[in-house]
N, C-alpha and C positions, 0 to 999 in steps of 0.2 A: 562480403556481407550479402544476403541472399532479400532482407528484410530487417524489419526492428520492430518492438513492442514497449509498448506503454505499462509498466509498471506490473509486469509478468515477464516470468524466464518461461513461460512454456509458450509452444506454439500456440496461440491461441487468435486466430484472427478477425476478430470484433477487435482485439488490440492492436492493430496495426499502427504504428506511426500515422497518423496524416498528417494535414497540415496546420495543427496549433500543438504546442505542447505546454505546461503548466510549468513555472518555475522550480515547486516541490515534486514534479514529477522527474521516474527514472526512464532508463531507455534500455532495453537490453535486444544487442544486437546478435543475429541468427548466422552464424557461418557456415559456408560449405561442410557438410560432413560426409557420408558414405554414397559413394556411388552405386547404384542399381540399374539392370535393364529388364523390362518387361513389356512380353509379349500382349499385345491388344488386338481381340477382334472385332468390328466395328460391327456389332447385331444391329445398330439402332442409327438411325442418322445423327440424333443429339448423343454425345457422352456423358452428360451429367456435369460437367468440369466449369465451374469457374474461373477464369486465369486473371492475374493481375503482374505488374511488374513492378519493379524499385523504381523506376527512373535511370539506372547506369546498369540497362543489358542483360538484367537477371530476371523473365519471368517465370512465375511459380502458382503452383496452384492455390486456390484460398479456399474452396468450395466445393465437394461433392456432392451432386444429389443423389439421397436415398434411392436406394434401388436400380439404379441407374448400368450402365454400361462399366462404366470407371468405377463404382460403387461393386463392381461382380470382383476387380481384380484386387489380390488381396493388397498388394505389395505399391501401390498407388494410394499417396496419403496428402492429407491438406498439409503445405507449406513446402513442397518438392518443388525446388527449380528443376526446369523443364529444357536438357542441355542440347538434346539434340533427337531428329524424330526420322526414325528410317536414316540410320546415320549423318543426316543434314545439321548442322549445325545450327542453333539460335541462340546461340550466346552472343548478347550485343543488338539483340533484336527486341523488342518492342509485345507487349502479351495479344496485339491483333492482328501480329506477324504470324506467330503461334497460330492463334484461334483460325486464323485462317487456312494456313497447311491443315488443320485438324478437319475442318470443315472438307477442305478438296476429296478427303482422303474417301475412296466409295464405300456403302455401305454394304457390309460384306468381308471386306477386305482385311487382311489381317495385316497388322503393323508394330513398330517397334521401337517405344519412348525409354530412350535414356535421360534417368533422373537424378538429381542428388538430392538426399534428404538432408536436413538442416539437422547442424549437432546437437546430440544428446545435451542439454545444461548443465553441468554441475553447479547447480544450486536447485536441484530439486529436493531438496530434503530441509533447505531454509525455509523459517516461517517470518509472515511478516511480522514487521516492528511495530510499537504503537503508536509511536511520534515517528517523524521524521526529522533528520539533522539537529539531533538531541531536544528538539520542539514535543512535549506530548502530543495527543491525537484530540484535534480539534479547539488547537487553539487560534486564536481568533490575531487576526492582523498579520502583517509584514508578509515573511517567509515565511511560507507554508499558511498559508488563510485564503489556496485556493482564485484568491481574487484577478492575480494574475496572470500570462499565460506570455511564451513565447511562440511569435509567428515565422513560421518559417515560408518566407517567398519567394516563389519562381526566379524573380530579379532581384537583385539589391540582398542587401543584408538582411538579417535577423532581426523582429524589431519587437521588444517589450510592450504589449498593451491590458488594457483590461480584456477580464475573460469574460466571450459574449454573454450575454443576458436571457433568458426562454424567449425573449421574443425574437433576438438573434439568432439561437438555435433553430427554429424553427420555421422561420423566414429561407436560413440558408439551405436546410432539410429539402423545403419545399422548390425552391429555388435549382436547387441542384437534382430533382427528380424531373422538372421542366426540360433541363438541361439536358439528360439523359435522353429522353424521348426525343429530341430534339438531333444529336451526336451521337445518341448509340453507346455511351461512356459517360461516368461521373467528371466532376472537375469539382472540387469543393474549394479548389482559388479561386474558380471564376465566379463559381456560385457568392461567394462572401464578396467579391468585387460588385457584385451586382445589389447587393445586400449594401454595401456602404454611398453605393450610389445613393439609393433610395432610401436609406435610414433619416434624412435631414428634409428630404425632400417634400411637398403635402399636398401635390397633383399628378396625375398620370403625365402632363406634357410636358410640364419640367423636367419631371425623370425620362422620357424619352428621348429629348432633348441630351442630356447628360450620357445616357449609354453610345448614343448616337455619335456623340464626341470624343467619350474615351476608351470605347468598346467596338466602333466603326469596323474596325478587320472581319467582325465576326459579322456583319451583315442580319443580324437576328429577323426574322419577320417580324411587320407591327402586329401581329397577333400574339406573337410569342412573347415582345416586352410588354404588352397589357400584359399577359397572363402572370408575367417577373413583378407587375405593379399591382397586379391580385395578390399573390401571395405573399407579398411586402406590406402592403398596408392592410391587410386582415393580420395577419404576425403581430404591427405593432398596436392594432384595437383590441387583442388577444383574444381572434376568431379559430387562432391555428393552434393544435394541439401538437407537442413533442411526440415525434415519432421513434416507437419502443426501436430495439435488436430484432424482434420478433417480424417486425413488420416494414422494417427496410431501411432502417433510422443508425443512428449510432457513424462512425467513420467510415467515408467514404474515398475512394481513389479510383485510379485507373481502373476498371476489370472488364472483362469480356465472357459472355456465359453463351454456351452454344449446347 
């Protein structure tokens, strides 16, 4: 499996998996399908290319920029794992393993990315239903009413809770673009870790206090957990607005853009 999608058989990735999924939601997973190799010449120091990976060794591309370097070559498409670059292997490697050979590689230089595109669906020609699990659509309670949501955690098990709330969305949104600037990479477990910190909490020093004790590894600067305790507490006085697809919002993971 290369990747998986949120309630879409097409590649499409604004649907990626991350890390909550809804009880009435589906998963449709991406496998291996045709192998390709194609020639790259590096006009430009950036290639346009977003990468990200599954977690188990597979990274793939999620993101071309228009116009771009990657954008010139026909045969280079979002959702291509990325097997191996100048006959070197990355399978089992990590997307800032990649991003990084891509980067060494000089501008000018001509190279050579072996990719597998993700298989064709056969279910393109199905249309959705209008209820789910013989429920119609939009009914209200239990199964399928939306309210709750499977978390899927780094450690431990699988665990049923309520699905967040706009002030939670948009706390951990925000949260998780701190983050980034900060690593150079999303994390939307950490970002909600830090989120359920400060959800109960109703000062900056308590929540400081709190990261400090059960987020200690990461060593955050105290300016970085104020800024965790800005965007938490304007979240829940509802100062912070949901951020669109358009504008950076929607599921986040690992990726790396160069």
């Amino acid at each position: 499996i290369i990747f998986c999608t949120l309630n879409t058989h097409k590649i499409d990735m604004d649907r990626l998996l991350g890390g909550q999924i809804g009880l009435d939601d589906f998963l449709f997973a991406h496998v291996k399908g045709q192998k390709k190799e194609v020639e790259v010449i590096k006009s430009d120091d950036a290639l346009g290319l977003t990468i990200t990976d599954n977690g188990a060794g597979f990274a793939f591309i999620k993101r071309i920029k228009p116009d771009s370097v990657a954008d010139q070559v026909e045969h280079i498409l979002p959702g291509d794992h990325i097997e191996k670059i100048d006959g070197e292997s990355f399978v089992g490697k990590r997307h800032f393993d990649v991003a990084k050979r891509l980067k060494e590689i000089p501008r000018g230089a001509t190279f050579v990315l072996r990719l597998i595109s993700p298989e064709k669906s056969p279910y393109a020609n199905l249309q959705p239903r209008g209820g789910s699990r013989g429920h119609a659509a939009g009914a209200g309670g239990g199964l399928g009413s939306g309210k709750k949501t499977i978390r899927l955690k780094a450690k431990g098990a699988a665990v049923e809770e309520d699905a967040p709330d706009q002030a939670a969305d948009v706390a951990i949104q925000a949260v998780n673009r701190l983050i980034e600037g900060l690593l150079g990479i999303s994390d939307a477990e950490l970002a909600q870790n830090i989120w359920e910190l400060g959800r109960e909490i109703d000062n900056p020093h308590d929540f400081a206090l709190a990261v400090d004790r059960d987020l200690g590894e990461f060593a955050f600067p105290d300016g970085l957990v104020f800024d965790f305790w800005g965007a938490i507490s304007d979240a829940k006085a509802g100062r912070l607005k949901s951020a669109t697809p358009d504008d950076g919002g929607g599921t986040v993971e690992f990726t790396e853009e160069f």
